[in-house]
C-alpha positions in Angstrom: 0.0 0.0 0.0 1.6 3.7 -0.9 2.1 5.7 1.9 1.4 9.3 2.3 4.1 11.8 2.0 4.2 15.0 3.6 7.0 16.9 1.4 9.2 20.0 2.7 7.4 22.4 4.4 7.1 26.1 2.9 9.2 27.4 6.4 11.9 24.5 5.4 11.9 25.4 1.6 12.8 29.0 2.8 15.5 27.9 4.9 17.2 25.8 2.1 16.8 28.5 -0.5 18.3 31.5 1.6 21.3 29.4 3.2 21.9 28.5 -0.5 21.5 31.7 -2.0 25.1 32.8 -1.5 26.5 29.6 -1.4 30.1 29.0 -2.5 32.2 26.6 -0.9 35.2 25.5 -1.8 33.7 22.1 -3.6 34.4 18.8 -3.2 35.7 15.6 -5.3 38.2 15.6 -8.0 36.8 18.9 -9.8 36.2 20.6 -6.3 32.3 21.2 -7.7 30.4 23.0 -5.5 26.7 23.0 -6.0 23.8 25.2 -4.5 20.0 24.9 -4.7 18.1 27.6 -6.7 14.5 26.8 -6.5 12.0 24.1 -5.1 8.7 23.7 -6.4 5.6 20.7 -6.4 6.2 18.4 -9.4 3.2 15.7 -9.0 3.9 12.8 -11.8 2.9 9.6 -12.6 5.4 7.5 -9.9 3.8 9.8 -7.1 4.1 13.3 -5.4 7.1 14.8 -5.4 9.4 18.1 -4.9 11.7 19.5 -7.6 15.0 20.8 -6.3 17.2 22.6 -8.5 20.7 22.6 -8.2 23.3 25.3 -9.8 27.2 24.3 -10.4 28.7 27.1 -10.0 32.2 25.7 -11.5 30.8 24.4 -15.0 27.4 25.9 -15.2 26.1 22.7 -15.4 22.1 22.4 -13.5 21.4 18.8 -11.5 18.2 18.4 -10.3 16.6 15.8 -6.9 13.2 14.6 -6.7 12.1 14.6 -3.1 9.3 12.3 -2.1 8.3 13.3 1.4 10.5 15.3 4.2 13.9 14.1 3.8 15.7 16.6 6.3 17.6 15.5 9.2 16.0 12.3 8.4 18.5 8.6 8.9 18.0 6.0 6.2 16.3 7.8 3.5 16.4 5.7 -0.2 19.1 7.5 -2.6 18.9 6.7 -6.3 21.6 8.1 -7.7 20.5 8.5 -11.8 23.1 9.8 -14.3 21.4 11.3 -17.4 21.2 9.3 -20.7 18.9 11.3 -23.1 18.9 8.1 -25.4 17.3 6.0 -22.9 15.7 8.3 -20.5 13.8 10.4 -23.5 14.0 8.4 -26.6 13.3 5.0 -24.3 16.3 3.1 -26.4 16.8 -0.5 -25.8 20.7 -0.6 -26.4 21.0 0.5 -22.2 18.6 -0.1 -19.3 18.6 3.3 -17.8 14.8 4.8 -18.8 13.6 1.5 -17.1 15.8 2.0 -14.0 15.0 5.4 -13.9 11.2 4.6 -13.7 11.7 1.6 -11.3 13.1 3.8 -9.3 10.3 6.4 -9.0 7.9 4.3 -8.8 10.0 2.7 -5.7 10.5 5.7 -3.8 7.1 7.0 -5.1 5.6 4.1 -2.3 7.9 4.7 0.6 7.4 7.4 3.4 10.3 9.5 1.6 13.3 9.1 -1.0 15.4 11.2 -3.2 16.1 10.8 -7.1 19.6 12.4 -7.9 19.6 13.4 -11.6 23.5 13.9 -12.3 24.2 15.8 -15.9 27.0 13.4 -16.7 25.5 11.7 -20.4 27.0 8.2 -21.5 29.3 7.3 -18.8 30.6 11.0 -18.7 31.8 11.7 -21.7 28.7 13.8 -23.2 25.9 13.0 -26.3 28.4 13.4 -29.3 31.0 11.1 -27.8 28.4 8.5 -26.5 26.7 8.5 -30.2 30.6 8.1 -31.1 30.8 5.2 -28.6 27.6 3.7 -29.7 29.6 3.3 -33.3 32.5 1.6 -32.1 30.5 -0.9 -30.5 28.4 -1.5 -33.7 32.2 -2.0 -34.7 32.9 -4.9 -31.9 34.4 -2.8 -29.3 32.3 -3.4 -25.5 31.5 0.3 -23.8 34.8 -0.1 -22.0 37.0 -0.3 -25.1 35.0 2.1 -27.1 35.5 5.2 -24.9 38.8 4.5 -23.9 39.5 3.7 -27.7 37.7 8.0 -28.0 40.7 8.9 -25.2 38.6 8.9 -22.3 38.6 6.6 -18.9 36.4 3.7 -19.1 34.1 5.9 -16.9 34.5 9.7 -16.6 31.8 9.7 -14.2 31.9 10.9 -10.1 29.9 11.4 -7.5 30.9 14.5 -5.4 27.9 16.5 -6.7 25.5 13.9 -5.5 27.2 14.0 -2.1 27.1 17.6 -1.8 23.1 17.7 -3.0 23.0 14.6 0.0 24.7 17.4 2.1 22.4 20.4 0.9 19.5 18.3 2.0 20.3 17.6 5.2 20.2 13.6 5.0 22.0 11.8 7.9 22.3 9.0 6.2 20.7 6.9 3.0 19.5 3.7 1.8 21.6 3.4 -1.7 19.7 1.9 -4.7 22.1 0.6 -6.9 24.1 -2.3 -8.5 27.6 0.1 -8.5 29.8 -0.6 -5.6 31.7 2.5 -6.7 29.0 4.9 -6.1 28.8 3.6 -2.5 32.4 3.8 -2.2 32.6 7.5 -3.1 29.7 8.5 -1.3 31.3 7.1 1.7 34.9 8.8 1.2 32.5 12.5 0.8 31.3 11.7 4.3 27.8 10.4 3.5 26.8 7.3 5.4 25.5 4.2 3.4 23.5 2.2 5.6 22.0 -0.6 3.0 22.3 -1.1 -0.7 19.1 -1.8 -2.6 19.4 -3.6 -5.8 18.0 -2.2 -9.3 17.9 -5.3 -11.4 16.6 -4.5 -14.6 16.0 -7.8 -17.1 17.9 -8.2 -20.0 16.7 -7.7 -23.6 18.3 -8.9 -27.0 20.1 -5.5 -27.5 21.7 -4.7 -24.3 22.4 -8.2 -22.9 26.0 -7.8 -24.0 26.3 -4.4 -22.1 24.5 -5.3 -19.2 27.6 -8.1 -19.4 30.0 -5.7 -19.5 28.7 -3.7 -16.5 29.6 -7.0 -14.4 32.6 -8.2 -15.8 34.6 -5.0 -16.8 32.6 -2.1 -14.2 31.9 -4.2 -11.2 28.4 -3.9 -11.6 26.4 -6.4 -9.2 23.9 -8.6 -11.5 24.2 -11.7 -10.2 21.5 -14.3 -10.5 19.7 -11.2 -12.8 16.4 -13.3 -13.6 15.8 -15.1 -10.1 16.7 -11.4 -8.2 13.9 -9.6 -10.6 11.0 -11.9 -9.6 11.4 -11.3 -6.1 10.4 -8.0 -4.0 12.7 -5.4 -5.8 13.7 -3.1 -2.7 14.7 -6.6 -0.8 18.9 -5.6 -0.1 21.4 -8.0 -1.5 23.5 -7.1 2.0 23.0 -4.7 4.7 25.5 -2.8 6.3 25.4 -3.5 10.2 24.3 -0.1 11.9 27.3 1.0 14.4 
């Protein structure tokens, strides 16, 4: 059964917006971004009620955005999905990745629950923007995996990071979060910012015939955890593959 949601109250709205508006630390990660929220508004949608926040980098202009479901602040435990943005999938619903149906498994997810937070990060195909990805995309038509094809365009493997979604963690007041995810390496980072992973959720997303072999990739080359990917998908989704013991 979903369960009602009170969201950020208008006397907490006006609190995060004036101790933002000057904002301008000096940033965190390996670009030392520092982000700071502009504007909070209703955004009711299809997955449930939630709160647009806008976020402003203020070191490469670049806007991120976090969905609140319910009142997150000073709250312990809250479920993080951490979503970076791929316009082919997200927009354009392409099969070749599964992000537009983890993106809408996780709203739907956090739409139920008491409260949650979807962290939009601007950091298209792996990092390295649309052109390059399209780029990529070729390379693999080629032969190459998503691992050989940027590095084969001169970039990492993975040019994301996840400083900015520990500083919007930060900007929200969140003691500590649930993490939905099947990348280790997002929990790792979000740890070494300070933010305290209690439990990972898994996001298990079923294969299809076009991105079986990428979904592959992600756990043999990225670390990815898809074990047992058709068993884990038939059972209750937010069910944790581990949780971390509370100290």
């Amino acid at each position: 059964m979903k369960e009602s949601a009170k969201g950020l109250t208008k006397k907490e709205i006006v609190d995060l917006l004036e101790k933002n508006r000057d904002h301008d630390c000096d940033g965190i990660g390996r670009d030392k971004i520092c982000v700071r929220i502009v504007a909070i508004a209703d955004l009711p949608s299809k997955y449930g009620q939630f709160q647009a926040v806008a976020f402003f980098n203020n070191r490469d202009n670049k806007e991120h955005a976090a969905l609140v479901h319910g009142n997150v602040i000073d709250q312990e435990e809250v479920i993080v999905r951490l979503h970076s943005e791929c316009l082919t999938g997200d927009v354009f619903g392409s099969l070749r990745c599964d992000c537009h149906d983890q993106l809408v498994a996780a709203l739907r997810t956090i739409g139920k629950m008491k409260m949650g937070v979807l962290i939009y990060l601007r950091q298209e195909g792996r990092g390295i923007g649309f052109s390059n990805k399209i780029k990529a995309y070729a390379l693999q038509e080629e032969g190459l995996d998503t691992k050989e094809a940027n590095i084969a365009l001169g970039f990492r493997d993975d040019e994301r990071e996840y400083s900015v979604a520990a500083h919007i963690v930060k900007s929200l007041k969140i003691r500590s979060v649930r993490l939905m995810t099947n990348n280790p390496r997002k929990i790792t980072e979000l740890e070494q910012y300070g933010i305290k992973v209690t439990e990972r959720i898994p996001l298990i997303i079923p294969p299809n015939k076009y991105n079986r072999f990428y979904l592959e990739t992600k756990e043999k080359k990225f670390g990815h955890l898809l074990e047992d990917v058709a068993e884990r998908f038939n059972e209750q989704m937010d069910a944790p593959l581990f949780k971390r013991g509370k100290p």
